[in-house]
TORKOL-4160 file (C-alpha; in steps of 0.2 Angstrom, whole numbers, padded with zeros to 4 digits, m for minus):
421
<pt num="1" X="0691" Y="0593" Z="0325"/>
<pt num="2" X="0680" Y="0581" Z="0317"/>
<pt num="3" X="0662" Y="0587" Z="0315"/>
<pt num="4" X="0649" Y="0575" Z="0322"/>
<pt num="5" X="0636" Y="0570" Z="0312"/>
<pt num="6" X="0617" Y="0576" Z="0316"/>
<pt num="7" X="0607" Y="0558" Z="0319"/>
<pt num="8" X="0592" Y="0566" Z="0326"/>
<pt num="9" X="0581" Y="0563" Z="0313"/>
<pt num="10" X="0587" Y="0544" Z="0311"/>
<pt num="11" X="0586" Y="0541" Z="0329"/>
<pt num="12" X="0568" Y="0549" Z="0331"/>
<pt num="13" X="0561" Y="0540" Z="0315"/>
<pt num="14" X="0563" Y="0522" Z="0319"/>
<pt num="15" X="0554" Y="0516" Z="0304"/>
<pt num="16" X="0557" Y="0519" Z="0285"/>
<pt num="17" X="0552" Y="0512" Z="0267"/>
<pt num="18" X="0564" Y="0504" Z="0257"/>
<pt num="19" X="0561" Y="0500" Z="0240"/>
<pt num="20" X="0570" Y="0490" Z="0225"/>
<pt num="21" X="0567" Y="0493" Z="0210"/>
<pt num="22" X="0576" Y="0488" Z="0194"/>
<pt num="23" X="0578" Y="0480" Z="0178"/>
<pt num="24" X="0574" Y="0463" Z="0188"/>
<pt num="25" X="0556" Y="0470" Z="0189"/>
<pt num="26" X="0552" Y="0465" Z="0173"/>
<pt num="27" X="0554" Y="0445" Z="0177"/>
<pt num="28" X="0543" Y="0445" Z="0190"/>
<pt num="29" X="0556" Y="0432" Z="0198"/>
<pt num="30" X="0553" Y="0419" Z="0183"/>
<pt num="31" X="0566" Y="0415" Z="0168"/>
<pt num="32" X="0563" Y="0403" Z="0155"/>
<pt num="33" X="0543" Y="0399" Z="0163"/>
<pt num="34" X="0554" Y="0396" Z="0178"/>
<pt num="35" X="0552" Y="0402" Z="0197"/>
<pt num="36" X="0570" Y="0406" Z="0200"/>
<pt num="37" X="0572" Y="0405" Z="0219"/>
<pt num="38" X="0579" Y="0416" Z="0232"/>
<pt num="39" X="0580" Y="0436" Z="0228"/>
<pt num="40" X="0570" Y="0441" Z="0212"/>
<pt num="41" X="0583" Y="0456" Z="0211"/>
<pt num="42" X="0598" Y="0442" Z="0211"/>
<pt num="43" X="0587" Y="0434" Z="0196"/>
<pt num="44" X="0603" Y="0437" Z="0184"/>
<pt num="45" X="0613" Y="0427" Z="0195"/>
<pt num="46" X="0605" Y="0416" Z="0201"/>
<pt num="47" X="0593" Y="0409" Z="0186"/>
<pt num="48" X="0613" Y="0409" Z="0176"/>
<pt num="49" X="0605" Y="0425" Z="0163"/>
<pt num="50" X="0622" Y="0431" Z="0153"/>
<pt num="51" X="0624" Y="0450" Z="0153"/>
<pt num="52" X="0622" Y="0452" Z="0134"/>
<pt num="53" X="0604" Y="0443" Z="0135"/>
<pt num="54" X="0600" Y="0454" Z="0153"/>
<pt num="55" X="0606" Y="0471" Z="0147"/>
<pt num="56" X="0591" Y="0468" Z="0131"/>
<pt num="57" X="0580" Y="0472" Z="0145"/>
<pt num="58" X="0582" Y="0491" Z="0145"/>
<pt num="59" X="0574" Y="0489" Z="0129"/>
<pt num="60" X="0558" Y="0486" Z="0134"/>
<pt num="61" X="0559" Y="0495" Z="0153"/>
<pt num="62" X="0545" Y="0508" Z="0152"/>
<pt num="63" X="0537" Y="0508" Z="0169"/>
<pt num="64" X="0524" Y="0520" Z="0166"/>
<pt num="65" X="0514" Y="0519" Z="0181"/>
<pt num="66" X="0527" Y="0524" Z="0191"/>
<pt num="67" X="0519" Y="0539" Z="0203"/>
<pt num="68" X="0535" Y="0546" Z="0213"/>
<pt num="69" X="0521" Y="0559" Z="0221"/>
<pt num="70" X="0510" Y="0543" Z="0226"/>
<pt num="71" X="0522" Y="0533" Z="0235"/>
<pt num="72" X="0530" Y="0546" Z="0246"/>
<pt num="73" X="0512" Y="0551" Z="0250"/>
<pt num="74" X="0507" Y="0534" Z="0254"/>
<pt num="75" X="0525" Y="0530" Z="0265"/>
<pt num="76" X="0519" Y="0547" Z="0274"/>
<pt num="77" X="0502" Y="0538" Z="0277"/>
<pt num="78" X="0509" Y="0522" Z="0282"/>
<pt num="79" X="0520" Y="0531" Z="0295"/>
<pt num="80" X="0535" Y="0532" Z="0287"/>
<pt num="81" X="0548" Y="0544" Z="0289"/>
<pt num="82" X="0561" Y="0540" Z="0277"/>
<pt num="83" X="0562" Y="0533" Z="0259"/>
<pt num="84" X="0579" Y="0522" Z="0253"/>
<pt num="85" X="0579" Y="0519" Z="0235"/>
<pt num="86" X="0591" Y="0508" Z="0222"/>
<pt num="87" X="0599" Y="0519" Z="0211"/>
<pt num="88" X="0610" Y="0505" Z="0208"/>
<pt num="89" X="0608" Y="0487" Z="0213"/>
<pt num="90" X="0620" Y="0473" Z="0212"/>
<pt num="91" X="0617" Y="0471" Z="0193"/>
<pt num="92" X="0625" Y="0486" Z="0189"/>
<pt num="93" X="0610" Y="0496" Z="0181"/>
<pt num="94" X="0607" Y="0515" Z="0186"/>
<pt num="95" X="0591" Y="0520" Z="0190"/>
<pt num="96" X="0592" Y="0537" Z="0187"/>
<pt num="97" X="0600" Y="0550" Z="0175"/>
<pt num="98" X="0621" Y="0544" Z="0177"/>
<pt num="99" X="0634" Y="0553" Z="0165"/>
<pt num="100" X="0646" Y="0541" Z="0170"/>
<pt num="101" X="0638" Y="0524" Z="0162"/>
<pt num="102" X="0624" Y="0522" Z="0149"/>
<pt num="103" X="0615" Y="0508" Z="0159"/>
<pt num="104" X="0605" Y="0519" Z="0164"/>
<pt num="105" X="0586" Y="0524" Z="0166"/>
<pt num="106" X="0589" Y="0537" Z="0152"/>
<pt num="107" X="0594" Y="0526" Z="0138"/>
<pt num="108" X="0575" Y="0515" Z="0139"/>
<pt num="109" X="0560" Y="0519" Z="0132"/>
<pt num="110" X="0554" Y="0527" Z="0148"/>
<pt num="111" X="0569" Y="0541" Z="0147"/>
<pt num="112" X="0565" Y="0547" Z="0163"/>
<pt num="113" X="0572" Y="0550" Z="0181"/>
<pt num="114" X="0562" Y="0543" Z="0195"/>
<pt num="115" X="0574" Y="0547" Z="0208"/>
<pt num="116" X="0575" Y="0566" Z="0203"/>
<pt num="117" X="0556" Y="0565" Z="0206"/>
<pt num="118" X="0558" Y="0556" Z="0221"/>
<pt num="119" X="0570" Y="0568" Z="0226"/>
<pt num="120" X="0558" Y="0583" Z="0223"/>
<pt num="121" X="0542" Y="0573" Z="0232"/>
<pt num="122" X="0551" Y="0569" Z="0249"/>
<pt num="123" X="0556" Y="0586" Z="0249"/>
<pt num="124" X="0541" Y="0592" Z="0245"/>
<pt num="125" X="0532" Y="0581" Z="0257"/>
<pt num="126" X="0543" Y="0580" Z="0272"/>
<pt num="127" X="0552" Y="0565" Z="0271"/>
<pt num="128" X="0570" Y="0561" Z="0273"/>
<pt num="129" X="0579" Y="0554" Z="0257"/>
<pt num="130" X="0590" Y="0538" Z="0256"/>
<pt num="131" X="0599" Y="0532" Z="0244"/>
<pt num="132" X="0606" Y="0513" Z="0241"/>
<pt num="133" X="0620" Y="0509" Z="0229"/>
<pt num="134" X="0630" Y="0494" Z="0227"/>
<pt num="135" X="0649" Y="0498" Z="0228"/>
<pt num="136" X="0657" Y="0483" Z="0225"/>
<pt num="137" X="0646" Y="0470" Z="0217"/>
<pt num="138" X="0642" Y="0477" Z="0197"/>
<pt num="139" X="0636" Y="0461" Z="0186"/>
<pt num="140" X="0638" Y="0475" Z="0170"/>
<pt num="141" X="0655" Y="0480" Z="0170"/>
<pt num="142" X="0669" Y="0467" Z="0168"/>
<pt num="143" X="0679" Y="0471" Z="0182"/>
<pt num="144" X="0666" Y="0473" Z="0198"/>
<pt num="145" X="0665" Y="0460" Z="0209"/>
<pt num="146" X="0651" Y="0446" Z="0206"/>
<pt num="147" X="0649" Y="0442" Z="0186"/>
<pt num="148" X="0661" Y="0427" Z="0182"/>
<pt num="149" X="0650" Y="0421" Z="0173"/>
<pt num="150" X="0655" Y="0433" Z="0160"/>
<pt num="151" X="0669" Y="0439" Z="0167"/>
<pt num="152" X="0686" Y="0435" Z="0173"/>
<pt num="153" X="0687" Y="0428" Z="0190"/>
<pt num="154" X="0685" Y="0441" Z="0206"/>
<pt num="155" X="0701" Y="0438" Z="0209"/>
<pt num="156" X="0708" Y="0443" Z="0192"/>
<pt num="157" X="0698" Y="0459" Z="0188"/>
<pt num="158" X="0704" Y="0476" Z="0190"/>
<pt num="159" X="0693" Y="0480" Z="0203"/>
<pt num="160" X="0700" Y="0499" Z="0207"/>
<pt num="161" X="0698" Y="0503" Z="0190"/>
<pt num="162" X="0679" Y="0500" Z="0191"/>
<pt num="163" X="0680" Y="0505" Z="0207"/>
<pt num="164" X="0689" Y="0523" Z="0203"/>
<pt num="165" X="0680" Y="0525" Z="0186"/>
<pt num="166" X="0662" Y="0519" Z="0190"/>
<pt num="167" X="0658" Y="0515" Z="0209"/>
<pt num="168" X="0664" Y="0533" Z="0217"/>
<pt num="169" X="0658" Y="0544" Z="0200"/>
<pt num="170" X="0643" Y="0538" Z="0202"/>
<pt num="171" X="0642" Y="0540" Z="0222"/>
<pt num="172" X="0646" Y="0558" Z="0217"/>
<pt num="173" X="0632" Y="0560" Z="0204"/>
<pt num="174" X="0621" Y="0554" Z="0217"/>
<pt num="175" X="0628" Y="0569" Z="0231"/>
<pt num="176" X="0627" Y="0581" Z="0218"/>
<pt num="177" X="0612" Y="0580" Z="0208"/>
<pt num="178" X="0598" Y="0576" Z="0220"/>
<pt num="179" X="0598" Y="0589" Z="0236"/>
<pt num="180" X="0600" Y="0585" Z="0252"/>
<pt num="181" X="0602" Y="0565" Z="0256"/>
<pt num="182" X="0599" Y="0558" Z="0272"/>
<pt num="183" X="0608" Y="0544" Z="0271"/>
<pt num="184" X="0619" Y="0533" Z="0258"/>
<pt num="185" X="0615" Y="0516" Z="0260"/>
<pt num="186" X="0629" Y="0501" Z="0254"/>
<pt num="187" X="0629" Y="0484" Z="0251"/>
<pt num="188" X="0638" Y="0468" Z="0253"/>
<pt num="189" X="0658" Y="0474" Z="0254"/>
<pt num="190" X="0663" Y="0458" Z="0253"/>
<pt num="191" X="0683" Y="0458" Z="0249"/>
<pt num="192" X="0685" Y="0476" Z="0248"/>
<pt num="193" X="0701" Y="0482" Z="0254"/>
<pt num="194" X="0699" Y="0495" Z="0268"/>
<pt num="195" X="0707" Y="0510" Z="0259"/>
<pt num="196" X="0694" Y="0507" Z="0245"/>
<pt num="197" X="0679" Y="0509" Z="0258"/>
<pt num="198" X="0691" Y="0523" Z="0268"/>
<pt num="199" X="0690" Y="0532" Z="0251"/>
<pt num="200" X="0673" Y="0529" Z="0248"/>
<pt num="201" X="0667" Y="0536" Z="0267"/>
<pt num="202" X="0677" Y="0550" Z="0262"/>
<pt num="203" X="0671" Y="0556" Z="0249"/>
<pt num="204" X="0651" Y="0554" Z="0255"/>
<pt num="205" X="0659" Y="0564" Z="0270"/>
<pt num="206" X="0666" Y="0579" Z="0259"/>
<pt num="207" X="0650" Y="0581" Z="0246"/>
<pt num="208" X="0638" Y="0580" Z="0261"/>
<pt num="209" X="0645" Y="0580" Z="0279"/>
<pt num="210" X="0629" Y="0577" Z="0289"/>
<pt num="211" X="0624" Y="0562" Z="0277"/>
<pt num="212" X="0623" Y="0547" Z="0285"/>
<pt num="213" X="0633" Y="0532" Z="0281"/>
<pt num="214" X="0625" Y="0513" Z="0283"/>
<pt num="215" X="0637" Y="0498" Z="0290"/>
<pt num="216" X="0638" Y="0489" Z="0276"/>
<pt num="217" X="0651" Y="0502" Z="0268"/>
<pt num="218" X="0662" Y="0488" Z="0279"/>
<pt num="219" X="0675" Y="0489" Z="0294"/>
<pt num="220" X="0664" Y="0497" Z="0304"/>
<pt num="221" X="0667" Y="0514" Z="0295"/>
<pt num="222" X="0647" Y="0517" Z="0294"/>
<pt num="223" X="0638" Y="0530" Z="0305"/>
<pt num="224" X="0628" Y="0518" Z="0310"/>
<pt num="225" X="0626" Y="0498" Z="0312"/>
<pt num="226" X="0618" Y="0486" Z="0297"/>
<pt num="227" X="0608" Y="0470" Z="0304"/>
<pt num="228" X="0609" Y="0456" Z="0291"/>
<pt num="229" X="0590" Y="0454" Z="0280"/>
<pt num="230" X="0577" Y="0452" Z="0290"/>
<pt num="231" X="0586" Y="0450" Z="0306"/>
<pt num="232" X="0583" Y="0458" Z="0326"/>
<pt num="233" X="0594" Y="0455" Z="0337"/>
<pt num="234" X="0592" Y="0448" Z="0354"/>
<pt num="235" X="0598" Y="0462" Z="0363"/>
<pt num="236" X="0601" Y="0481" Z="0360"/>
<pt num="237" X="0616" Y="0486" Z="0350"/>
<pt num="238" X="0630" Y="0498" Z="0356"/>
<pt num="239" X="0626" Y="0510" Z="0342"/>
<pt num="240" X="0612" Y="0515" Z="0332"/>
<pt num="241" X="0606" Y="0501" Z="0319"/>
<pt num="242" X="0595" Y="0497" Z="0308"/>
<pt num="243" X="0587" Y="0480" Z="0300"/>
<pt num="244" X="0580" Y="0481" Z="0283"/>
<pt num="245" X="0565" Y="0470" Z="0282"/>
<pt num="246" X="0555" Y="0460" Z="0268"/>
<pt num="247" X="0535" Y="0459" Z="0267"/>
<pt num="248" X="0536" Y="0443" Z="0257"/>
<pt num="249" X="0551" Y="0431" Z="0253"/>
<pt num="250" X="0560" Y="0443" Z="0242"/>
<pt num="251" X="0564" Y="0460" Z="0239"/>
<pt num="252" X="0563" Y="0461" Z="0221"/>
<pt num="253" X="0546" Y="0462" Z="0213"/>
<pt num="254" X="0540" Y="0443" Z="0209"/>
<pt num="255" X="0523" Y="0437" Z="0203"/>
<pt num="256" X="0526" Y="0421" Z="0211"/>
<pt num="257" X="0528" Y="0427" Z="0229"/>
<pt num="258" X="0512" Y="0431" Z="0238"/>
<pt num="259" X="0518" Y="0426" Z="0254"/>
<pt num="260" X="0515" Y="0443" Z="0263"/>
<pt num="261" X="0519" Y="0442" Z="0279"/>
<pt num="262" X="0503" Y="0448" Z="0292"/>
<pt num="263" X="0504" Y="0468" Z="0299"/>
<pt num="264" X="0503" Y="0459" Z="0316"/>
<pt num="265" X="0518" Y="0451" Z="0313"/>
<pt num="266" X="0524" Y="0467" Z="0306"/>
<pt num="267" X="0521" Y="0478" Z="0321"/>
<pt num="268" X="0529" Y="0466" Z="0333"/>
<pt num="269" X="0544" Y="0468" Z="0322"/>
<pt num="270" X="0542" Y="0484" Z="0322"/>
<pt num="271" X="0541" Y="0486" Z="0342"/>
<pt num="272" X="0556" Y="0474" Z="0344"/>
<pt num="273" X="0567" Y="0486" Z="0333"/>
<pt num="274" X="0562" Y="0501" Z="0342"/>
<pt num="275" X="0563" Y="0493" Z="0360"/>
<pt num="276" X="0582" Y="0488" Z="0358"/>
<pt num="277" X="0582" Y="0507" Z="0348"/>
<pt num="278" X="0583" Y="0502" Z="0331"/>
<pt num="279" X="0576" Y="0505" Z="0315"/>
<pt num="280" X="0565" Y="0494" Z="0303"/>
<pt num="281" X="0567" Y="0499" Z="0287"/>
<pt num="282" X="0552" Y="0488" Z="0277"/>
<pt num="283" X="0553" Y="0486" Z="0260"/>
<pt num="284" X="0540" Y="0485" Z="0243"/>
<pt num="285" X="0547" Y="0480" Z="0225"/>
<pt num="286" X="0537" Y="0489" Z="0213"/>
<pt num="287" X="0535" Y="0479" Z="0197"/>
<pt num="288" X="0541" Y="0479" Z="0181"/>
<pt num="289" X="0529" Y="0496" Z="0177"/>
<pt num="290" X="0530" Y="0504" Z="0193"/>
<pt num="291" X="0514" Y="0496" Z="0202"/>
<pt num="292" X="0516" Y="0493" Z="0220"/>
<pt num="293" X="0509" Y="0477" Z="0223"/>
<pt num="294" X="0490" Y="0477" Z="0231"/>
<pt num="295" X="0498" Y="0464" Z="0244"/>
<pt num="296" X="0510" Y="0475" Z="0250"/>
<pt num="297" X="0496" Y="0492" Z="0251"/>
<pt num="298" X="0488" Y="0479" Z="0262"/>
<pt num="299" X="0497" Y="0475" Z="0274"/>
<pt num="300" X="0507" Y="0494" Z="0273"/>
<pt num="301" X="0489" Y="0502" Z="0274"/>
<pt num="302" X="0483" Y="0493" Z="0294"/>
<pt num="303" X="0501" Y="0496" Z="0301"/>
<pt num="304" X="0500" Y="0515" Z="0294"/>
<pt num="305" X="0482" Y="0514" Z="0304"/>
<pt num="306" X="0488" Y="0507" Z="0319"/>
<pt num="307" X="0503" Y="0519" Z="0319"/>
<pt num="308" X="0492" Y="0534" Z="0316"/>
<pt num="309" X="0485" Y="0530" Z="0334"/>
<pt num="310" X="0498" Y="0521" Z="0341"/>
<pt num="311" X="0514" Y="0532" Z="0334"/>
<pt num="312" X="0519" Y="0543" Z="0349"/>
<pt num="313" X="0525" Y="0525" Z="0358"/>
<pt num="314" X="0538" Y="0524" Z="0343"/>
<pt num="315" X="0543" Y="0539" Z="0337"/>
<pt num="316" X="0558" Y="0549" Z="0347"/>
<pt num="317" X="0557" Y="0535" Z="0358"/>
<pt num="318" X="0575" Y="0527" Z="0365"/>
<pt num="319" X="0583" Y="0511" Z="0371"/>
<pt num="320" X="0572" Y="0503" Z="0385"/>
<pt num="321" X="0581" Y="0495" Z="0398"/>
<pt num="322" X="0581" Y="0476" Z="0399"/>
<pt num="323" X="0571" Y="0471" Z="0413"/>
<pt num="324" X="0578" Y="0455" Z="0422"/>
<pt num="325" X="0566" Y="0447" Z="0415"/>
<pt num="326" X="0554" Y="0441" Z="0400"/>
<pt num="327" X="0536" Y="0451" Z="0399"/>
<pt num="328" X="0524" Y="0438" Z="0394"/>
<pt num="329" X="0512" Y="0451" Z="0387"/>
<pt num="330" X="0524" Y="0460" Z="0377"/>
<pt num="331" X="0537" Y="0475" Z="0373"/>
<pt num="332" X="0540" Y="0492" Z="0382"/>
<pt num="333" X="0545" Y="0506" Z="0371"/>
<pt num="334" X="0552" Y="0522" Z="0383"/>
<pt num="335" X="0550" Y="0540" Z="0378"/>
<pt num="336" X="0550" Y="0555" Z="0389"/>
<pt num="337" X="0545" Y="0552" Z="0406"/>
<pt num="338" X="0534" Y="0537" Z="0400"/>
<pt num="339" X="0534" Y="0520" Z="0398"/>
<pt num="340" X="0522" Y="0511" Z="0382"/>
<pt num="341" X="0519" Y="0494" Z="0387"/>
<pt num="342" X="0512" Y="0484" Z="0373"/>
<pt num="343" X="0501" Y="0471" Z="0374"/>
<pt num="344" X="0503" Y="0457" Z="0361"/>
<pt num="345" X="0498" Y="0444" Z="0370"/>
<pt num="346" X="0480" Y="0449" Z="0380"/>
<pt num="347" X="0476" Y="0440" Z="0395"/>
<pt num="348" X="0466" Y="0429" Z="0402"/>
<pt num="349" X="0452" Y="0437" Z="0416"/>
<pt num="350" X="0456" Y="0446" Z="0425"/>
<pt num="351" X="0465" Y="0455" Z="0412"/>
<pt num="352" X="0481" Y="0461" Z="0422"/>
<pt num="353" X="0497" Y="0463" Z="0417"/>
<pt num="354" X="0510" Y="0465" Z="0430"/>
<pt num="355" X="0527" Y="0475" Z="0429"/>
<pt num="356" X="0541" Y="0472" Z="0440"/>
<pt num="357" X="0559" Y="0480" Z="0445"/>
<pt num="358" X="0552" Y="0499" Z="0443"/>
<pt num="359" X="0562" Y="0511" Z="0450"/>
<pt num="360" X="0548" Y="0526" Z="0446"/>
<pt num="361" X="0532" Y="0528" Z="0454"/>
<pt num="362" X="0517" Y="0528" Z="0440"/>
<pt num="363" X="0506" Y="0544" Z="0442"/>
<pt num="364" X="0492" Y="0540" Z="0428"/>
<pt num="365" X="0488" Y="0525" Z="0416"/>
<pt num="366" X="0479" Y="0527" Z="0400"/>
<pt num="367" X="0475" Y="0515" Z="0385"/>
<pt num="368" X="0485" Y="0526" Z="0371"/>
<pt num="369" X="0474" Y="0525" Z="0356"/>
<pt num="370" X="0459" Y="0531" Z="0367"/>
<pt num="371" X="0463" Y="0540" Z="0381"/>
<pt num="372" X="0454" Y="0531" Z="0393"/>
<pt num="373" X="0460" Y="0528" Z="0409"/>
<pt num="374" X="0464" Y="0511" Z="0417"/>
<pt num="375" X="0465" Y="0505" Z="0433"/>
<pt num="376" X="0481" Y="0501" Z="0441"/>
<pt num="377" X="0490" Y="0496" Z="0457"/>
<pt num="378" X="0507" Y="0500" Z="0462"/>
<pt num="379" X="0518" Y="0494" Z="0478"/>
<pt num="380" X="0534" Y="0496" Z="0486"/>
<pt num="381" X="0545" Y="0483" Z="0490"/>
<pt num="382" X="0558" Y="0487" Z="0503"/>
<pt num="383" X="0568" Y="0472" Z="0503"/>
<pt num="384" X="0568" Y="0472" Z="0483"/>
<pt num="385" X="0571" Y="0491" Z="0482"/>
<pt num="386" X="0557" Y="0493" Z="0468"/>
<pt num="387" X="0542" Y="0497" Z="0463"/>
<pt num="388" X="0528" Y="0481" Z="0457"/>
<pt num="389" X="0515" Y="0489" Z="0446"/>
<pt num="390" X="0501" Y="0482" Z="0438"/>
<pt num="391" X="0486" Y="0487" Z="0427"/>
<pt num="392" X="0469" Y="0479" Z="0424"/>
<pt num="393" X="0465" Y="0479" Z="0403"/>
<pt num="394" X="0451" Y="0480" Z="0397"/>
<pt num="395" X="0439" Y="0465" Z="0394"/>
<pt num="396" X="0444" Y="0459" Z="0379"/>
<pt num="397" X="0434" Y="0462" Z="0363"/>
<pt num="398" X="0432" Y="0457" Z="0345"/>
<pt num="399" X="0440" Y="0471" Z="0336"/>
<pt num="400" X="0455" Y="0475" Z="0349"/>
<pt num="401" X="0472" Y="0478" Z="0337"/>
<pt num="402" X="0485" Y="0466" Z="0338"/>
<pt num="403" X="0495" Y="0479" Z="0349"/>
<pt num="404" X="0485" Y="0486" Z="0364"/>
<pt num="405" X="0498" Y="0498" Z="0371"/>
<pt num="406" X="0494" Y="0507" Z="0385"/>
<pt num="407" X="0504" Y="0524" Z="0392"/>
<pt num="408" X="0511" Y="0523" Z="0410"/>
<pt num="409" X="0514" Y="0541" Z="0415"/>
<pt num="410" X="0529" Y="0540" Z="0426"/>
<pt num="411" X="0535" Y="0556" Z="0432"/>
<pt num="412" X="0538" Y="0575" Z="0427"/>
<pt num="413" X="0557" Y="0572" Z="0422"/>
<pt num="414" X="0563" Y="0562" Z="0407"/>
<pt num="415" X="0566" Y="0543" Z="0410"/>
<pt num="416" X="0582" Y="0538" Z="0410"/>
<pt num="417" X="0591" Y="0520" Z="0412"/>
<pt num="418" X="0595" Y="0520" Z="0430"/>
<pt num="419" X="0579" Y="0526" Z="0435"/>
<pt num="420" X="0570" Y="0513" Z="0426"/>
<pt num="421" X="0577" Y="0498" Z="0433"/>
């Protein structure tokens, strides 16, 4: 019998840090004193860089600012609960200590392994370990899918022999080597033949049985569903998900991009994704010598404030139920036997927000980050078979976080579906 994965930790955290990280770093997102547009990581490609002149740039990668220690302390400060990091992004390069290929970490002037030390920081410091690697797209090696510029066409190449002599040693290098991973997280399948990704779920499955598998392995063999970039969907999925998310334009480091997106904007993502009962997993692209960028520690540094007070309404919180209608003011996030109504958009005097379609009576009301209680008014409506329940806010201030959330206290049993709506 088939032994089912334990998704707890995934399903409580809700909210991880992704970051890429790679020999693309180093460009800054610019080629030839151009900006090259799109994806800095995808610079090869898209600014038309051969491999012979990209490869030159492990000669000069020595990122010696990069703090493994600091950044897992800082995700742990900005709420995180899981890190997901390259080892190997779609131009082929391994950034960490592979046998298997010598484009590798090991064979530049840094001659270090950032994700052993990784490895050893999250365990240290609490926090789950994820690791991305691109299966089928490989700009390096002559017969992975992507690089016709150099290359044979896609179609021509001998993709199972870069498949079986690079792609799955490598996997296995990465199950081996680094303890315990929480998840393995793939990218763009493309044209892969099913047995291939069959193979490849397969052998994640018999180095680490409990290690969670991301959608993008392809044919929905993943543990769990992959949204496209930067994309919620408008209703709750029929399986755990996650949507990986940008802070700028780009997830690759690039000098060029400051367009960092605001933390209130964040945190509504963030509340969207956990509402539908979802993961946002929020990237930063350190740069070419390992420097997160102050725009991202900005932005990362008010959401990890406003999580540190406001974090029980999205930790271990599940699906909430679709109410029948749209809340002007905001989200609900559900968890035990209590509703988290978050308040984006204050009202006007007299400062009520009204909630409809209750199946629960409310016992006690309190704004979540200060404990103090609020007024509220509840009725039951026979004809409608529901409880209408509203609270009065407090008068608005300057100050007052994007997200107010305030914590309706429902009952002494865990809310379920049915009793919600």
């Amino acid at each position: 019998m088939k032994k089912m994965k334990d998704m707890k930790w995934f399903l409580d955290a809700h909210y991880g840090l992704f970051i890429h990280w790679g020999l693309y770093s180093l460009m800054e997102g610019v080629h030839e004193g151009k900006e090259i547009p799109y994806g800095a990581e995808w610079i090869q490609k898209n600014a038309g860089i051969p491999v012979e002149e990209y490869r030159k740039l492990a000669d000069r990668f020595n990122p010696v600012h990069f703090d493994a220690a600091d950044i897992v302390s800082r995700a742990k400060k900005w709420g995180m609960k899981y890190i997901v990091f390259t080892a190997k992004h779609v131009d082929g390069f391994a950034m960490y200590a592979s046998k298997v290929s010598p484009y590798n970490i090991m064979n530049t002037p840094y001659h270090r392994d950032p994700l052993a030390d990784l490895a050893a920081e999250c365990e240290k410091q609490g926090l789950m370990l994820g690791i991305y690697y691109s299966q089928n797209q490989d700009w390096e090696d002559e017969n992975g899918w992507g690089n016709e510029l150099d290359f044979k066409k896609n179609e021509e190449k001998d993709f199972p022999k870069y498949f079986y002599e690079k792609a799955i040693p490598q996997v296995k290098e990465l199950l081996t080597n680094y303890g315990k991973v929480g998840l393995m997280w793939f990218d763009t399948p493309y044209t892969m033949p099913i047995e291939l990704c069959e193979k490849l779920r397969d052998v994640v499955n018999s180095l680490q049985p409990d290690c969670l598998i991301n959608g993008r392995i392809g044919y929905d063999l993943g543990d769990y569903r992959e949204m496209a970039d930067n994309e919620i969907p408008v209703l709750p999925y029929n399986k755990p998900w996650e949507t990986p998310v940008t802070l700028n334009n780009t997830w690759g480091y690039s000098r060029v991009d400051e367009h960092w997106k605001k933390p209130d904007e964040i945190i509504e993502k963030l509340v969207s994704v956990v509402e539908k009962g979802g993961n946002l997993l929020l990237n930063i692209g350190p740069d070419g010598l390992g420097n997160v960028p102050e725009g991202s520690i900005a932005v990362l540094d008010e959401i990890g404030a406003w999580l540190e007070k406001n974090g029980e309404s999205i930790y271990s919180t599940v699906c909430a139920p679709r109410f029948p209608y749209e809340n002007r003011w905001g989200k609900i996030t559900v968890r035990g036997n209590c509703l988290y109504l978050h308040v984006f958009r204050y009202p006007d005097f007299p400062y009520e927000i009204l909630l409809c379609n209750l199946q629960q009576r409310v016992k006690k009301v309190t704004l979540l980050e200060t404990g103090e209680e609020l007024t509220f008014y509840q009725s039951y409506e026979i004809a409608r078979n529901e409880y209408r329940f509203r609270v009065i806010l407090p008068e608005r201030k300057e100050g007052i976080p994007c997200d107010v959330v305030v914590r309706a206290e429902c009952g002494t049993e865990e809310l379920s579906f049915e009793q919600l709506v």
